[in-house]
DSSP file (Angstrom, degrees, kcal/mol; ACC not computed):
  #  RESIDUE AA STRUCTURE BP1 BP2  ACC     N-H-->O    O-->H-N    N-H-->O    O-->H-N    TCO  KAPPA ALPHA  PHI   PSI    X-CA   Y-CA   Z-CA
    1    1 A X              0   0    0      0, 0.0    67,-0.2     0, 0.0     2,-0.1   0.000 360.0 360.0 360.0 134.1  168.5  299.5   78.2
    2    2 A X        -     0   0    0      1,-0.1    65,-0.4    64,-0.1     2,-0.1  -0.396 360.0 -95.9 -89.3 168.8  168.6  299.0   81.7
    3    3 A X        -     0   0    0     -2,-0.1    40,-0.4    63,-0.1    63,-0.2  -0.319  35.9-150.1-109.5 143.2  170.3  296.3   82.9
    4    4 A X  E     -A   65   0A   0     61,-2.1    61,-1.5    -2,-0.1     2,-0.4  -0.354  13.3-126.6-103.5-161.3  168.5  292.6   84.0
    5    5 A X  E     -AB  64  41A   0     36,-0.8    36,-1.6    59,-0.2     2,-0.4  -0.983  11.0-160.6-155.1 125.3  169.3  289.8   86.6
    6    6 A X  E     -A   63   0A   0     57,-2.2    57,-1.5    -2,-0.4     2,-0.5  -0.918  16.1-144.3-111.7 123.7  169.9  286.1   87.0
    7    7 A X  E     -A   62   0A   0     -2,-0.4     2,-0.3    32,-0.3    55,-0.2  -0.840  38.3-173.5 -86.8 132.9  169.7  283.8   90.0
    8    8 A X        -     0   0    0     53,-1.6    -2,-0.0    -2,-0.5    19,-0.0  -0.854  35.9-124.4-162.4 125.7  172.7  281.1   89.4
    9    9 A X     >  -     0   0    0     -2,-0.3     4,-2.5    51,-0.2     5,-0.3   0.011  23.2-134.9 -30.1 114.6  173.6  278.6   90.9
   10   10 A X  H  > S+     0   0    0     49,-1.7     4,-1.0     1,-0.2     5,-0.2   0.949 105.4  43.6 -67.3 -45.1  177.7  279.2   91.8
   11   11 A X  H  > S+     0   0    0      1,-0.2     4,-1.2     2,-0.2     3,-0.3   0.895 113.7  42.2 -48.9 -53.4  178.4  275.6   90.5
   12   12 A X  H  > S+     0   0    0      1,-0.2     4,-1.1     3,-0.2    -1,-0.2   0.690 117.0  51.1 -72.9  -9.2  176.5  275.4   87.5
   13   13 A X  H  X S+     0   0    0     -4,-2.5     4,-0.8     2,-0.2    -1,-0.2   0.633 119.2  42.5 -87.5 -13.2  177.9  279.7   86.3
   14   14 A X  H  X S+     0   0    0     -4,-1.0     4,-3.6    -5,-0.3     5,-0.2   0.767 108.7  53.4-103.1 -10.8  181.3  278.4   87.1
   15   15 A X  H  X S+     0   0    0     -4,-1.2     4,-2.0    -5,-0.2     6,-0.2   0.911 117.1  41.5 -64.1 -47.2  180.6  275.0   85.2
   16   16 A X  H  <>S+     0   0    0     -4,-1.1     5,-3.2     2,-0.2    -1,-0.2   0.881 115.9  48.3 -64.6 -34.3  179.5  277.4   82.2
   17   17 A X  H ><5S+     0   0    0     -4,-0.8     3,-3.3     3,-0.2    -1,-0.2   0.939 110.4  50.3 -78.6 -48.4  182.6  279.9   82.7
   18   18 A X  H 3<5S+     0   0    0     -4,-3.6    -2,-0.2     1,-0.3    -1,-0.2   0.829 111.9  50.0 -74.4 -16.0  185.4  277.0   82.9
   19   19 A X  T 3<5S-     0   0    0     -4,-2.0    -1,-0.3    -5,-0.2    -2,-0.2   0.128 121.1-113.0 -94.2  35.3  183.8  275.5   79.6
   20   20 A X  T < 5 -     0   0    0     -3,-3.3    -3,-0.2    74,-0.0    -2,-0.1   0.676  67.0-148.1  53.1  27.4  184.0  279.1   77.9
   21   21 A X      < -     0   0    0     -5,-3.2     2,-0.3     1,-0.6    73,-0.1   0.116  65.7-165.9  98.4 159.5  179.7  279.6   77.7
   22   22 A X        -     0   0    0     71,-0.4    -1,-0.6     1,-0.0     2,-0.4   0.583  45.3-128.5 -95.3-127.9  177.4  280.1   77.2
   23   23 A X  B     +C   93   0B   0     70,-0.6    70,-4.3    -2,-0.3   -10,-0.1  -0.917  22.4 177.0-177.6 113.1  175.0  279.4   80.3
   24   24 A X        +     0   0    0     -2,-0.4     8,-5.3    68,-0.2     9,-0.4  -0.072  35.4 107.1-130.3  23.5  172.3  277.6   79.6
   25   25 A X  E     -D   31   0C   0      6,-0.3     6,-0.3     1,-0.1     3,-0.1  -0.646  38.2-169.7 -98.5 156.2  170.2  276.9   83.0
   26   26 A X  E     -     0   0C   0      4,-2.2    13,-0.3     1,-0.5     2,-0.3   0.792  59.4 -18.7-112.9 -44.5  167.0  278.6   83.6
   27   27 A X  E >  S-D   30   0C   0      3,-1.8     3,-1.9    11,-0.1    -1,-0.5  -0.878  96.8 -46.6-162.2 164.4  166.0  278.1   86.8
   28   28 A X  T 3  S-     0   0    0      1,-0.4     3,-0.0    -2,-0.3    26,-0.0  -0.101 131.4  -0.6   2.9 114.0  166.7  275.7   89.9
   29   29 A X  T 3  S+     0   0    0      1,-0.1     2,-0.4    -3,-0.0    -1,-0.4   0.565 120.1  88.2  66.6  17.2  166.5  272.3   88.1
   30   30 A X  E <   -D   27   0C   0     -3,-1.9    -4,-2.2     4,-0.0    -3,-1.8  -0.984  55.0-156.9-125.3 137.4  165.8  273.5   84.6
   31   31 A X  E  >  -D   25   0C   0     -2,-0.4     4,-2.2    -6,-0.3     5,-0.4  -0.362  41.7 -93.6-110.3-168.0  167.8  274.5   81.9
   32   32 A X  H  > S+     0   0    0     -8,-5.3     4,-5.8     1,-0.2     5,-0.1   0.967 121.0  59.2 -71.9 -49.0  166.9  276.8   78.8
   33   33 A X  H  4 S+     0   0    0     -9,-0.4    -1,-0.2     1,-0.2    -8,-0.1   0.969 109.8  44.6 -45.1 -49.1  165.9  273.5   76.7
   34   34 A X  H  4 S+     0   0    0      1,-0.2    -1,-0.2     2,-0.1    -2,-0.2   0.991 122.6  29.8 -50.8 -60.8  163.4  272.7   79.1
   35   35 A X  H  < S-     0   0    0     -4,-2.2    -1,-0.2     2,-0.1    -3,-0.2   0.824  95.0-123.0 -65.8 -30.8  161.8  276.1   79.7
   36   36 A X  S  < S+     0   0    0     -4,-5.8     2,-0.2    -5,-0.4    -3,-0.1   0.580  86.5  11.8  87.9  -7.1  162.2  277.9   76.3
   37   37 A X  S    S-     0   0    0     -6,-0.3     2,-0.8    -5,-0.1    53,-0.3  -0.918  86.7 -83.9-166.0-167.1  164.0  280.7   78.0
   38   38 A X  E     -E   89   0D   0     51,-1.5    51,-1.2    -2,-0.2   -12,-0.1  -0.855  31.9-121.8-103.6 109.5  165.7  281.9   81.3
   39   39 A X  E     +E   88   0D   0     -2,-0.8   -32,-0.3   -13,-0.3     2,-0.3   0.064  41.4 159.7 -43.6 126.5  164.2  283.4   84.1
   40   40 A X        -     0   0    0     47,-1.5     2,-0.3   -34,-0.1   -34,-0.2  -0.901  17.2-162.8-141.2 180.0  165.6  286.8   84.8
   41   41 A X  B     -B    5   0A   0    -36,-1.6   -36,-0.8    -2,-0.3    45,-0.1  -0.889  28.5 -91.4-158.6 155.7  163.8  289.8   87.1
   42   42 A X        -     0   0    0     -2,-0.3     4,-0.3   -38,-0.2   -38,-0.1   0.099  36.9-106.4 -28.7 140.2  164.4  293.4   87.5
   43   43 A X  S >  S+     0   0    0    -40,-0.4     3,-0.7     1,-0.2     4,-0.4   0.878 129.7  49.7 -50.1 -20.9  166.7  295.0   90.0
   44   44 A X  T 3  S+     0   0    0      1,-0.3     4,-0.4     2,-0.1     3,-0.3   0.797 114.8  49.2 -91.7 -13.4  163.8  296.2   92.0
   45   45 A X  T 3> S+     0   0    0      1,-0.1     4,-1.5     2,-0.1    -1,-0.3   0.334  88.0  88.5 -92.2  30.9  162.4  291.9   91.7
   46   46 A X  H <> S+     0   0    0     -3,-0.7     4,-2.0    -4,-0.3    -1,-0.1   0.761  87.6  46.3 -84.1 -36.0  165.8  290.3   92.7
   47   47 A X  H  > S+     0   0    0     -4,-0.4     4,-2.1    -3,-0.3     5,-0.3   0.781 115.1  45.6 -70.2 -36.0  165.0  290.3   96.3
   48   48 A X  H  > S+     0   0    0     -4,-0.4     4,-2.5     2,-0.2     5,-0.2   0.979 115.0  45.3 -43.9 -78.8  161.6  288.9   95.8
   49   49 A X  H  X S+     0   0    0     -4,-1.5     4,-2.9     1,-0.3    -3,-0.2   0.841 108.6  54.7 -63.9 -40.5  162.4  286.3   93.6
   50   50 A X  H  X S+     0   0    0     -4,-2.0     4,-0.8     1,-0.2    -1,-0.3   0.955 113.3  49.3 -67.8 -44.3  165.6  285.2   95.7
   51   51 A X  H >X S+     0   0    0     -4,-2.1     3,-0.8     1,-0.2     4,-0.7   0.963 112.1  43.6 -66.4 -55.9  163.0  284.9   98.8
   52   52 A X  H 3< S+     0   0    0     -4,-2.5    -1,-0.2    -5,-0.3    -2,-0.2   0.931 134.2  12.3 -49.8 -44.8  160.4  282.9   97.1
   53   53 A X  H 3< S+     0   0    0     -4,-2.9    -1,-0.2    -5,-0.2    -2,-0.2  -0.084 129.6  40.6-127.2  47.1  162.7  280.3   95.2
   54   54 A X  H << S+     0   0    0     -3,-0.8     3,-0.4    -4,-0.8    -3,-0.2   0.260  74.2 105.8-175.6  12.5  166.2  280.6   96.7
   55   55 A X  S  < S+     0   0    0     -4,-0.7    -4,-0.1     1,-0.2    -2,-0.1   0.722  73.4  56.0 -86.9   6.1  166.1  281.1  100.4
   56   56 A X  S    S+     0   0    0     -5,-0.1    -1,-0.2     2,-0.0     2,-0.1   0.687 102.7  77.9 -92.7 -11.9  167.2  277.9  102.0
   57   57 A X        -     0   0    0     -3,-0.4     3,-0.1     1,-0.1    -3,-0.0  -0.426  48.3-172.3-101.7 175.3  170.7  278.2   99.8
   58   58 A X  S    S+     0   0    0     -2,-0.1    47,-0.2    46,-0.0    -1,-0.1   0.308  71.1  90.2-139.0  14.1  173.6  280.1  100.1
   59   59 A X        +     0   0    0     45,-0.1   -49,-1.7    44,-0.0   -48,-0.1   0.288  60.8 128.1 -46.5 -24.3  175.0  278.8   96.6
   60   60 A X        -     0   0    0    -51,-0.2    44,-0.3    -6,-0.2     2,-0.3   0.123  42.8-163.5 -75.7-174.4  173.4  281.5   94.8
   61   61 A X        -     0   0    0     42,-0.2   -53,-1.6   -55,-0.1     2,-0.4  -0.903  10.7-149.4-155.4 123.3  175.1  284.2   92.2
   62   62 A X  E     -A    7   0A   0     40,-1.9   -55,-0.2    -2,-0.3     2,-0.1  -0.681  17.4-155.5 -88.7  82.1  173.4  287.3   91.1
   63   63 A X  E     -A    6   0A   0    -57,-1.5   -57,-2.2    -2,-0.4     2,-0.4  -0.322  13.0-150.5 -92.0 144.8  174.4  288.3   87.6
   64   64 A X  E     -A    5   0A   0     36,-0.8    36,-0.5   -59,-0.2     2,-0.4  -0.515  25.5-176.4 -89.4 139.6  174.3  291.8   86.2
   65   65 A X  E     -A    4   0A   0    -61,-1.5   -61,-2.1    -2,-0.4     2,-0.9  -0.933  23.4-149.4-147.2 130.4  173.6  291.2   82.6
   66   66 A X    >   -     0   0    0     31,-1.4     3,-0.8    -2,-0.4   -63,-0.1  -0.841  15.1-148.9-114.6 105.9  173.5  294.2   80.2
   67   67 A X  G >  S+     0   0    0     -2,-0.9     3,-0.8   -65,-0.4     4,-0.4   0.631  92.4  71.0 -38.9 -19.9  170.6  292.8   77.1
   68   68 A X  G 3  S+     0   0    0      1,-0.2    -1,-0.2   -67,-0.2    -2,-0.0   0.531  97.4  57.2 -93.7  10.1  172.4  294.8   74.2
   69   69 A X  G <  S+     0   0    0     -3,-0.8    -1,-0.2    28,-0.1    28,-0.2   0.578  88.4  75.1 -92.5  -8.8  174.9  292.1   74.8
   70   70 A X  S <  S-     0   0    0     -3,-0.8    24,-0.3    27,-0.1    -2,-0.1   0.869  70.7-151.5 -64.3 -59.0  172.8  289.0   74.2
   71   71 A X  S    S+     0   0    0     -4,-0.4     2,-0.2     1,-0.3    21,-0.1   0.918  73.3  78.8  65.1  41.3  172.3  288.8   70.8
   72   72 A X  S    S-     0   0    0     -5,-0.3     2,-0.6    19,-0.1    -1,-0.3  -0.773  91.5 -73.1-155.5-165.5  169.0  287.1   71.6
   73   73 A X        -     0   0    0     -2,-0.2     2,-0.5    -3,-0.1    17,-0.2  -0.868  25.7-164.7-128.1 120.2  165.6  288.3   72.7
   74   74 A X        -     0   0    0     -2,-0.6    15,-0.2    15,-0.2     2,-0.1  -0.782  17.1-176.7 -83.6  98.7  165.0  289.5   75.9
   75   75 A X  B     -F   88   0D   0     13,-0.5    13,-2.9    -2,-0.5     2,-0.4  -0.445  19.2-139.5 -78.7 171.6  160.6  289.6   76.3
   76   76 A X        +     0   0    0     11,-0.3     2,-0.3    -2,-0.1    11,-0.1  -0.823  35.9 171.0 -79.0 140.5  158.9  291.0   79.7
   77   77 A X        -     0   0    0     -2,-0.4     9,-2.1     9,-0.1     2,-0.4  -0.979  48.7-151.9-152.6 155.4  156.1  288.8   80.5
   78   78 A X    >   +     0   0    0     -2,-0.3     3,-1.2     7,-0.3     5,-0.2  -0.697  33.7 167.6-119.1  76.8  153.7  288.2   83.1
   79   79 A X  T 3  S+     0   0    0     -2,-0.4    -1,-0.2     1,-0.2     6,-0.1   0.855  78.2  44.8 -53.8 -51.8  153.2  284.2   82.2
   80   80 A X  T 3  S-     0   0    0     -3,-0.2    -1,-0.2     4,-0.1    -2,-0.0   0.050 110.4-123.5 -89.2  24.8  151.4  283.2   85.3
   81   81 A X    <   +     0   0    0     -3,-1.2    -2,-0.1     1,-0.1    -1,-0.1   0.377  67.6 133.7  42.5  12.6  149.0  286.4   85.1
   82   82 A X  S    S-     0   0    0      2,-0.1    -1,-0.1     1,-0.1     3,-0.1   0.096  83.9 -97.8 -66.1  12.7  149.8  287.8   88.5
   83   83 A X  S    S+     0   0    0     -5,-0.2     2,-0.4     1,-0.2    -1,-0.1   0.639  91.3 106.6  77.1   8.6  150.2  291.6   87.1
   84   84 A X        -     0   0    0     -7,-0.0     2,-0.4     2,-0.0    -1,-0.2  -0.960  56.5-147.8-126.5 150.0  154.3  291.4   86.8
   85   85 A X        -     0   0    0     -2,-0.4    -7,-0.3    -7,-0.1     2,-0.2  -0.955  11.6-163.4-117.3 144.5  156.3  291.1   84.0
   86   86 A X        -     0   0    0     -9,-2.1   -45,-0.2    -2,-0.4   -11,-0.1  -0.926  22.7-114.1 -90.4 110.2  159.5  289.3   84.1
   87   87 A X        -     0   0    0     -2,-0.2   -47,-1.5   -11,-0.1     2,-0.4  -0.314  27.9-169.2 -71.8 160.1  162.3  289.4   81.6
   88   88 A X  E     -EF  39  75D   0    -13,-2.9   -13,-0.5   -49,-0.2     2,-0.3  -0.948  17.3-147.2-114.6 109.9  163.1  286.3   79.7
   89   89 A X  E     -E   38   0D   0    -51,-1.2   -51,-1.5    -2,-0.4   -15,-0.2  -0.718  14.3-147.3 -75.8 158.8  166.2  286.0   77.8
   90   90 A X  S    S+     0   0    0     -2,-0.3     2,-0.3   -53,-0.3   -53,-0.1  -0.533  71.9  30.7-103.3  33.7  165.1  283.5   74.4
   91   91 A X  S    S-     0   0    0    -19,-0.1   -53,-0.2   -18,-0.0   -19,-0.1  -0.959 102.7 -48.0 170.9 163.8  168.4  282.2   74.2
   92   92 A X        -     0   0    0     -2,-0.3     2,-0.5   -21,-0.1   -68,-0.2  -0.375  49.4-131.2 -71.6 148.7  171.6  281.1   75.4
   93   93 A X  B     -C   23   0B   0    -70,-4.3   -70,-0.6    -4,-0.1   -71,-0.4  -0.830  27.9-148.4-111.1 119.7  173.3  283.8   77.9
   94   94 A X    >   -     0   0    0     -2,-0.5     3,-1.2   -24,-0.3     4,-0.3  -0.576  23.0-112.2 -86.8 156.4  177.0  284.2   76.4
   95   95 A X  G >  S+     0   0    0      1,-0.3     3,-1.1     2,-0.2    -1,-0.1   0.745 111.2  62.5 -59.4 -50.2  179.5  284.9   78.8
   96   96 A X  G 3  S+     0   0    0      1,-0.2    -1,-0.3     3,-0.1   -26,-0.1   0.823  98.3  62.5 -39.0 -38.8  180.4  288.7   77.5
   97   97 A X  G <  S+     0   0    0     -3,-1.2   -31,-1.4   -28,-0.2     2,-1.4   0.554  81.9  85.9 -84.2 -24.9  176.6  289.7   78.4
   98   98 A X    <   +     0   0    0     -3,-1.1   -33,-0.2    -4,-0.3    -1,-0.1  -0.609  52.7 166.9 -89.9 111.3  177.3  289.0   81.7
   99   99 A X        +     0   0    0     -2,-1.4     2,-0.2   -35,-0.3   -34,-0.2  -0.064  66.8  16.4-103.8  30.5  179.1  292.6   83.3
  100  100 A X        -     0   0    0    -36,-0.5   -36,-0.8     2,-0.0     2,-0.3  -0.853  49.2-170.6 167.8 153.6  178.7  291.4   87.0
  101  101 A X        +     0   0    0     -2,-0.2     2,-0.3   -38,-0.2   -38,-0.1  -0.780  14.7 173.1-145.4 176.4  178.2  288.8   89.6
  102  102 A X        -     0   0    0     -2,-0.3   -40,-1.9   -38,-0.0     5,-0.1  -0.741  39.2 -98.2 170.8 111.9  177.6  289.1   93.4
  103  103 A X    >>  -     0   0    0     -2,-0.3     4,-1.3   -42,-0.2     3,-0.5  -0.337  31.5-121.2 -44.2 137.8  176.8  286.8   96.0
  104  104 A X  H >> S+     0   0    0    -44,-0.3     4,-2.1     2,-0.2     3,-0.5   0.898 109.4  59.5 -53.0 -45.0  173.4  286.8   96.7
  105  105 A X  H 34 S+     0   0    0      1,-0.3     5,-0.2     2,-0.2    -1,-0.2   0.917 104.1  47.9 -22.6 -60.5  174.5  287.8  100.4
  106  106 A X  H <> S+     0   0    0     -3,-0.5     4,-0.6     1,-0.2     3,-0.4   0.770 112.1  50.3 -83.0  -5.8  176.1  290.5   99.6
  107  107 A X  H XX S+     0   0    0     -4,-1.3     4,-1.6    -3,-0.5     3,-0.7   0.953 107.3  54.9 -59.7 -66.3  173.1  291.7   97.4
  108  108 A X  H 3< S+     0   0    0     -4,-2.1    -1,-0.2     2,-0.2    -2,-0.2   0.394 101.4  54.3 -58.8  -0.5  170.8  291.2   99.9
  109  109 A X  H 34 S+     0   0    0     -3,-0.4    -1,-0.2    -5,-0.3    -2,-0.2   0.572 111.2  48.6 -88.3 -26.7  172.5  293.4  102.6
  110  110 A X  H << S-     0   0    0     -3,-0.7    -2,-0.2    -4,-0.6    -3,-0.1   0.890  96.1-166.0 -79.7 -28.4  172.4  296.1  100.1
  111  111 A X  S  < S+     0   0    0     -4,-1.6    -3,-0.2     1,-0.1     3,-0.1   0.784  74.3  50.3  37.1  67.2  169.0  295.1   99.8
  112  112 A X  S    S-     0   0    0     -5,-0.4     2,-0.2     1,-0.2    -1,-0.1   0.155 120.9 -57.3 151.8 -23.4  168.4  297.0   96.8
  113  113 A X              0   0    0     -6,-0.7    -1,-0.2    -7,-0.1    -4,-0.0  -0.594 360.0 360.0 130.3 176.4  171.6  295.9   94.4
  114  114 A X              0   0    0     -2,-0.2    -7,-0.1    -3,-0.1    -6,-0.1  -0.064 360.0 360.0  53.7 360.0  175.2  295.9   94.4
């Protein structure tokens, strides 16, 4: 399985790490209770999505997250019918599952990944 991606917030992923997980935010001002899962994208949507909902900060986190580590269920969907699907994890993302993190900076220089 190839590998998904999470925009996070560097406060609230180190708030999650120093209380030993999981990570339980979903998106800028939502958490997994709210939404019902977590917003993740593709490598090739990480730049996308950081430009639409995450360019005025410079807070962000990109985490490499390998799904057979979840222990939850990861859908694609295209929820707002605009002809992409997105993954979702369906659960809280324990700490293990995450195999990377990056500033969004340096992600976006690479422009491409890692």
């Amino acid at each position: 399985m190839d590998p998904i991606f999470h925009l996070a917030l560097i406060d609230e992923w180190d708030r999650a790490v120093a209380n030993g997980g999981p990570y339980e935010r979903s998106t800028i001002g939502r958490s997994l209770a709210e939404e019902g899962f977590i917003h993740c994208s593709t490598a090739a949507q990480v730049v996308t999505t950081a430009e639409r909902f995450y360019s005025q900060r410079d807070d962000v986190l990109v985490l490499e997250i390998d799904p057979t580590r979840l222990g939850v269920e990861v859908r694609h969907e295209d929820l707002v019918g605009a002809g992409e699907e997105f993954p979702h994890v369906y659960g809280p993302l324990p700490l293990a599952a995450v195999v990377d993190e990056v500033p969004l900076s340096s992600w976006r220089i690479a422009d491409s990944g890692p």
